[in-house]
Structures are given as C-alpha cells and as structure tokens.
Backbone as a printed PyTorch tensor [residue, N CA C, xyz], in Angstrom:
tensor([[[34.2960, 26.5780, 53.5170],
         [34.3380, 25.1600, 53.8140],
         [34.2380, 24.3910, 52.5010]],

        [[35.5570, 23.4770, 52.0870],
         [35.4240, 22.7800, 50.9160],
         [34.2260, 21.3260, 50.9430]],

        [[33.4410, 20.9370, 49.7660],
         [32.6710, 20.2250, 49.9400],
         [32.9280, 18.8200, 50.4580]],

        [[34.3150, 18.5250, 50.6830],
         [34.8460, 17.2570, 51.3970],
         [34.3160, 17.7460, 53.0330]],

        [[34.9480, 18.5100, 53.2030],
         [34.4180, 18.6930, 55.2440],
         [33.0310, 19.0410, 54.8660]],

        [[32.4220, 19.4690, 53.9990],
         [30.9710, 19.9060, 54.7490],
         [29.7310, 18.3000, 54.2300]],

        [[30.2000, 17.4890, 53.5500],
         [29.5390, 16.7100, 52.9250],
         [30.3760, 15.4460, 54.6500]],

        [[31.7680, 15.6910, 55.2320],
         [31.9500, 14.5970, 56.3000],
         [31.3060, 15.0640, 57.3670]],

        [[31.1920, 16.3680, 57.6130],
         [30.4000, 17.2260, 58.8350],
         [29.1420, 16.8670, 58.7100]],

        [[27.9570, 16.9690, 57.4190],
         [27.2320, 16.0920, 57.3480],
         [27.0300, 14.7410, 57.8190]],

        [[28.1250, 13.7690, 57.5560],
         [27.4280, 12.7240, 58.0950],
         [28.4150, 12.3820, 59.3870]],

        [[29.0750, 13.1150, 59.7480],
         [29.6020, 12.3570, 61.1380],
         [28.4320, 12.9230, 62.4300]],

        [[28.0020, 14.3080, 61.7010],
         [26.9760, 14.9170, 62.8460],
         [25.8210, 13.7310, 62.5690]],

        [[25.2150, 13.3350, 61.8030],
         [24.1850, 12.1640, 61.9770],
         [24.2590, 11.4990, 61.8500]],

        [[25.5170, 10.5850, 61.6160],
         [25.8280,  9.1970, 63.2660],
         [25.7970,  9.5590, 64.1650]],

        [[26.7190, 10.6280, 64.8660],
         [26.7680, 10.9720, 66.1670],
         [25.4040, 11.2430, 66.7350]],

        [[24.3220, 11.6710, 65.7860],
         [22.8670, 11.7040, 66.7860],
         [22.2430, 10.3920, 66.2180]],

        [[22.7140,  9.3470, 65.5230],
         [21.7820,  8.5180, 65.6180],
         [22.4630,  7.4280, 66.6940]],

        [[23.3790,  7.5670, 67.0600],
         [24.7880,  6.5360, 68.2250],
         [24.1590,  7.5690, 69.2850]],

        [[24.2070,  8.4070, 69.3280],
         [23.5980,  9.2350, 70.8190],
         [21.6290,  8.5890, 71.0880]],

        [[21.2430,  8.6880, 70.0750],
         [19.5220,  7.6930, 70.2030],
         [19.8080,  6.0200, 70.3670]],

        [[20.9730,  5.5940, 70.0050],
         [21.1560,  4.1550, 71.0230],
         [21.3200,  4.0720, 72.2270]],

        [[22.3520,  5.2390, 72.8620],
         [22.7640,  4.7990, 74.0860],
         [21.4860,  5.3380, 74.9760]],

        [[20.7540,  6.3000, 74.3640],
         [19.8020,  6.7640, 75.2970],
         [18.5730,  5.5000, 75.3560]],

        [[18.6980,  4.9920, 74.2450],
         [17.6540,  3.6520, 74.1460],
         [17.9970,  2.7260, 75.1770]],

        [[19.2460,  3.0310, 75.8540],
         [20.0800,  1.7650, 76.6680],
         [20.9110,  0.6660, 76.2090]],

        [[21.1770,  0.8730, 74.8870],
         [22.4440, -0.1480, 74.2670],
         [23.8950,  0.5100, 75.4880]],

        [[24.8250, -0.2460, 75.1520],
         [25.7300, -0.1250, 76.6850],
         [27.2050,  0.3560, 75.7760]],

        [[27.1470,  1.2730, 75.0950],
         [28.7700,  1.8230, 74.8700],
         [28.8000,  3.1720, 74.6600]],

        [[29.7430,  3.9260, 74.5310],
         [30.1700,  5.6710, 74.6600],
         [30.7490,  5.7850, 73.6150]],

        [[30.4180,  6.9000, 73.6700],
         [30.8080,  7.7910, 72.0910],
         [31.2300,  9.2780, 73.1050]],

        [[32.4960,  9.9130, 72.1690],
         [32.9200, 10.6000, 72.1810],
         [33.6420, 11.5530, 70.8190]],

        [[33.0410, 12.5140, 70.6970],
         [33.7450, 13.7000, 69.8250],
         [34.7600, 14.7530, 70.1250]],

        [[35.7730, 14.3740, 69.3100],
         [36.6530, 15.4760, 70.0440],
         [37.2460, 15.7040, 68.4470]],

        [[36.6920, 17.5310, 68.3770],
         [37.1480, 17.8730, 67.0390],
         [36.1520, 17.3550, 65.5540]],

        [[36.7900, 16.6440, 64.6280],
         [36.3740, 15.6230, 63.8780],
         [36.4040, 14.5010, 64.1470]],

        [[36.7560, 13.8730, 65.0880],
         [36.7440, 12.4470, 65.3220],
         [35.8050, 11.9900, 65.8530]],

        [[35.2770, 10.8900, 65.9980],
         [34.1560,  9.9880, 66.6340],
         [34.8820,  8.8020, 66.4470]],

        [[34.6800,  8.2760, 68.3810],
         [35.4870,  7.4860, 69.0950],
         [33.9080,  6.6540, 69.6130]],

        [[33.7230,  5.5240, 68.9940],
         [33.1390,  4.4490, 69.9370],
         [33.6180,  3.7790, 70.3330]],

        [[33.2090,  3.3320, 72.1470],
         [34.1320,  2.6670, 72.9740],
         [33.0430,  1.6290, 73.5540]],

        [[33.2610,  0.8110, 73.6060],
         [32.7410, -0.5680, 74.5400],
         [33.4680, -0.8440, 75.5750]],

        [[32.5750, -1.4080, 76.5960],
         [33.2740, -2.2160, 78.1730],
         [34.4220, -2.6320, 77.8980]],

        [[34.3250, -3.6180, 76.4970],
         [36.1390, -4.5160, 76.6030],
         [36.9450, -4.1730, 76.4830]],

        [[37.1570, -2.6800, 76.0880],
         [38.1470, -1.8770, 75.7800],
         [37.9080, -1.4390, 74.2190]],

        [[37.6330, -2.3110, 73.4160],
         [37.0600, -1.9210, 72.0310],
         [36.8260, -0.9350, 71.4990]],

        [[37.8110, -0.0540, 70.5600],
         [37.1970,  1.0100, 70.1750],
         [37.0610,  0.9190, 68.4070]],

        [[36.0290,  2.1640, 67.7930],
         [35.9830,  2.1240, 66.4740],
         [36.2180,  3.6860, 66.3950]],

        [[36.8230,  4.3030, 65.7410],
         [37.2570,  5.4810, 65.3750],
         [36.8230,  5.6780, 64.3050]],

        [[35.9160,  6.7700, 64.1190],
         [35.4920,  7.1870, 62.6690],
         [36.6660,  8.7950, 62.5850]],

        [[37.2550,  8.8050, 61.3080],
         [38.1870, 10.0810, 61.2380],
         [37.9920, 10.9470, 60.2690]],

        [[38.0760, 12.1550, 59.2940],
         [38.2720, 12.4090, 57.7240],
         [40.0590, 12.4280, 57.8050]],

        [[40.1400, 11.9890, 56.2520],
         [41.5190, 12.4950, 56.1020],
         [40.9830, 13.5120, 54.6380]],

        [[41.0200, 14.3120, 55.4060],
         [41.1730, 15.3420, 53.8380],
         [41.9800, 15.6180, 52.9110]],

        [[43.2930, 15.3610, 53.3530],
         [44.2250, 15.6690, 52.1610],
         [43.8140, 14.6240, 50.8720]],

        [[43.0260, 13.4400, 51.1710],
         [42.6930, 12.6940, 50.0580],
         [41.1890, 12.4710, 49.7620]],

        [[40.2920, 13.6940, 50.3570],
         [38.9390, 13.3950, 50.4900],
         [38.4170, 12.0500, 50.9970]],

        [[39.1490, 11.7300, 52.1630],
         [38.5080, 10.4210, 52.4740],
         [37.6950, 10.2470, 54.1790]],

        [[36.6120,  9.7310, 54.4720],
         [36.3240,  8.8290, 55.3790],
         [36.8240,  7.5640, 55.8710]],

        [[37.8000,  7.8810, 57.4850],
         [38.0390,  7.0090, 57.3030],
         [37.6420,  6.2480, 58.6410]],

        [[38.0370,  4.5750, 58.7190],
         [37.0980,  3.7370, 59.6660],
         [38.3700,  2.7660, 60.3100]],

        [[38.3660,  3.0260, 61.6080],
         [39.5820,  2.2680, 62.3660],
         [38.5560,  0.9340, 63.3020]],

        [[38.4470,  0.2750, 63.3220],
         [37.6360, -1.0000, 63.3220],
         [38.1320, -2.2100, 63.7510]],

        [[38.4810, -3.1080, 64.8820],
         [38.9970, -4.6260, 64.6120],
         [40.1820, -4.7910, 64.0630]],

        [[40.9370, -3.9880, 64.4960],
         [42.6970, -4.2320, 63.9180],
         [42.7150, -3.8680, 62.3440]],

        [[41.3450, -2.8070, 61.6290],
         [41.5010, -2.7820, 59.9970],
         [41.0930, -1.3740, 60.1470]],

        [[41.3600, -1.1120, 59.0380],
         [41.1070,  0.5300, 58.0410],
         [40.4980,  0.1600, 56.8990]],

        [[39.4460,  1.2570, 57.0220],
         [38.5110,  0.9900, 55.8370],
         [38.2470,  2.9240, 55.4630]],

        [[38.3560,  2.7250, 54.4640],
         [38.5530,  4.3410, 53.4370],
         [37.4390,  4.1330, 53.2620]],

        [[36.5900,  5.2480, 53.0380],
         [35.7880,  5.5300, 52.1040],
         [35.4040,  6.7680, 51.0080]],

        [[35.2910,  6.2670, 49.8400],
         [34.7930,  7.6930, 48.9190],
         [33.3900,  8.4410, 48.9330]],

        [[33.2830,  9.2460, 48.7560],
         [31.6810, 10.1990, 48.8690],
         [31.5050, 10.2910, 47.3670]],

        [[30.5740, 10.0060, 47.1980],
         [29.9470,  9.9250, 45.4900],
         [28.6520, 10.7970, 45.4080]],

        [[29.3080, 12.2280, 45.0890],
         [28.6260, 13.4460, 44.9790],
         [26.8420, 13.0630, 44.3600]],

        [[26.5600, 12.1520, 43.6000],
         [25.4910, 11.6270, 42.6640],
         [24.6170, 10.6160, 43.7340]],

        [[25.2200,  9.9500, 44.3020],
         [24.8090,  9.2850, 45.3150],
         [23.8960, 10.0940, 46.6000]],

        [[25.4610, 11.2140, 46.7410],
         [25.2760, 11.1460, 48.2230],
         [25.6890, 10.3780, 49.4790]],

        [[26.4080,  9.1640, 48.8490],
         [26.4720,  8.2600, 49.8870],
         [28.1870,  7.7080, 49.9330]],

        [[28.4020,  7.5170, 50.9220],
         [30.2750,  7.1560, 51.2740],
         [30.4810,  5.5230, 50.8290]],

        [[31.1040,  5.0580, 49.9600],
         [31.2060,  4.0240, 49.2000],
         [33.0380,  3.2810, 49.8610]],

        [[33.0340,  2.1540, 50.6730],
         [34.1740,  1.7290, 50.9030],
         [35.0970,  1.5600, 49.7480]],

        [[35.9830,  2.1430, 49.5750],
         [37.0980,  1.7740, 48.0810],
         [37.3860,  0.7580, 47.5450]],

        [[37.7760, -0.1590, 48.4870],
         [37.9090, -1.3530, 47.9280],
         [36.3040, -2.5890, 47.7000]],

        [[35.7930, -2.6190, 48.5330],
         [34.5840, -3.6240, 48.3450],
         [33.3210, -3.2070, 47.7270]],

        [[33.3550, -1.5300, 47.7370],
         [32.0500, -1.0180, 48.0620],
         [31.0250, -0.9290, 48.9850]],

        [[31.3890, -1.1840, 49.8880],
         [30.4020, -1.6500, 50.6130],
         [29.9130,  0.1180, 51.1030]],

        [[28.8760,  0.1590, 51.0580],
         [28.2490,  1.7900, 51.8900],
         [28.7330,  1.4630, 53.2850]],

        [[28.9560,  3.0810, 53.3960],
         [29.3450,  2.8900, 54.8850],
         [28.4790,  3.1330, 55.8490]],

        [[27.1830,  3.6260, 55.6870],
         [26.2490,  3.0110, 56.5620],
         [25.9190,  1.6720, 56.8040]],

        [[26.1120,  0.6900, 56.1970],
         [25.8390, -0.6750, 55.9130],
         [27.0760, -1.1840, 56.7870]],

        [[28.1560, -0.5990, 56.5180],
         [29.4740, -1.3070, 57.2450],
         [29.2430, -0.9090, 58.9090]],

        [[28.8140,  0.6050, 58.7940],
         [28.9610,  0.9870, 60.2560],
         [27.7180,  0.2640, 61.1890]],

        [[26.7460, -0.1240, 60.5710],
         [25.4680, -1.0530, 61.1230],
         [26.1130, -2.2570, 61.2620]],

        [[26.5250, -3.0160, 60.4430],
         [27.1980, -4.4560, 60.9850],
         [28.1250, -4.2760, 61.9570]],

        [[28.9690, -3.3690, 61.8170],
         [29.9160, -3.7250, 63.2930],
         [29.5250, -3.3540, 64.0810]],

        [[28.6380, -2.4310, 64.3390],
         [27.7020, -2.1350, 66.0600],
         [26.9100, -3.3260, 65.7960]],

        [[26.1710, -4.2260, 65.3150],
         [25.1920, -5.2070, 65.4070],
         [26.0360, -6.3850, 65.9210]],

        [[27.3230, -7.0850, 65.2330],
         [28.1640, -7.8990, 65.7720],
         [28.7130, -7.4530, 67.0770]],

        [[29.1540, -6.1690, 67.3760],
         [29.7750, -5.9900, 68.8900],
         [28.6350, -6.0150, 69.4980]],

        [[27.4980, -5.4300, 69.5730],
         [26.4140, -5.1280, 70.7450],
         [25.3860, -6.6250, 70.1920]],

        [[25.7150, -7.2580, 69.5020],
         [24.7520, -8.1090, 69.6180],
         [23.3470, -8.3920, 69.3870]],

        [[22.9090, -7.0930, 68.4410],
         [21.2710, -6.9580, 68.0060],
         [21.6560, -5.8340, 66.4910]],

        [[20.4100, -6.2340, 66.2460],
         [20.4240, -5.5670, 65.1330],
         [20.3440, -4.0860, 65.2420]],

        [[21.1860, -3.2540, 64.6990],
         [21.4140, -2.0600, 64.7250],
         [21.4120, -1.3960, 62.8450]],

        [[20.6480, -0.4820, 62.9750],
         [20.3570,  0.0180, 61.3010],
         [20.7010,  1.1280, 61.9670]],

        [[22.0580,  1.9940, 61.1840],
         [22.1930,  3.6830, 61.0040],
         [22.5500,  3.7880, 59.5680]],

        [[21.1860,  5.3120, 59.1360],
         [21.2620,  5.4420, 58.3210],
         [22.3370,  6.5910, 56.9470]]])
C-alpha cells in the first residue's frame, strides 16, 4: 500500500467514525461508504462526496456545485486545500455546520 492510500485510508476511516458519532448523537443525515468513497446525504437531496484520486495523490471534495483538492503534507500530517489552504478538517466542519445548522468540529 503506497503512502497516498494509506495516509487517505487514514483519514477517510476517521471521518467516517467521527460522521457515524453525529448521526448516532441524532444530527439528521446518512453517510454511506462504498469502496473509497464517502457519500454524505441530507433530506434535500444534498450530497458531499469525499473521493481519493490517486493518480495525483489527491483528496478530493465534491460539495455545493464545487471541487476542492486537497494535498497531504507528510510534516504536517494534515490535508491542505491547494488553492486557499484551507485544512480540510476545517473545510469539512464548516460545511456540515452551515448544512445542519450547529456547530460541528471533525477532527
């Protein structure tokens, strides 16, 4: 396993258990894994797709009609959006906090 899948297997497995400790908390949307993908879905139809594309070592984030890449910064540890920077824990907490409406921190 090259360190791109085992560093995205890393963190898609802990979103997926920290999005599995919301819904059990009773926040109101579904998550689904199939493969590498993680599919959050809301009532309105709304979905956010977390994907890897490996051929370019990337994380990537299907969101609100946008795509957002991200790089993994071996020194860090942490998935850095390409263009803004923004961490992608930080990105993936604001858009569950704006759709569900409360503050949501995943780390």
């Amino acid at each position: 396993m090259g360190s791109f899948t085992k560093n995205y297997d890393v963190t898609i497995n802990k979103l997926d258990d920290q999005l599995s400790d919301l819904i059990d908390s009773g926040l109101d949307f579904e998550l689904e894994k199939n493969g590498d993908v993680l599919t959050i879905s809301f009532e309105d139809g709304t979905k956010f797709i977390v994907s890897p594309n490996s051929p370019v070592s990337q994380l990537w984030v299907s969101a609100n009609y946008e795509g957002h890449r991200f790089n993994y910064n071996p020194e860090t540890g942490l998935w850095s959006d390409e263009k803004s920077g923004e961490l992608f824990s930080a990105y993936i907490s604001r858009l569950l906090s704006q759709k569900l409406d409360t503050e949501i921190h995943i780390s």
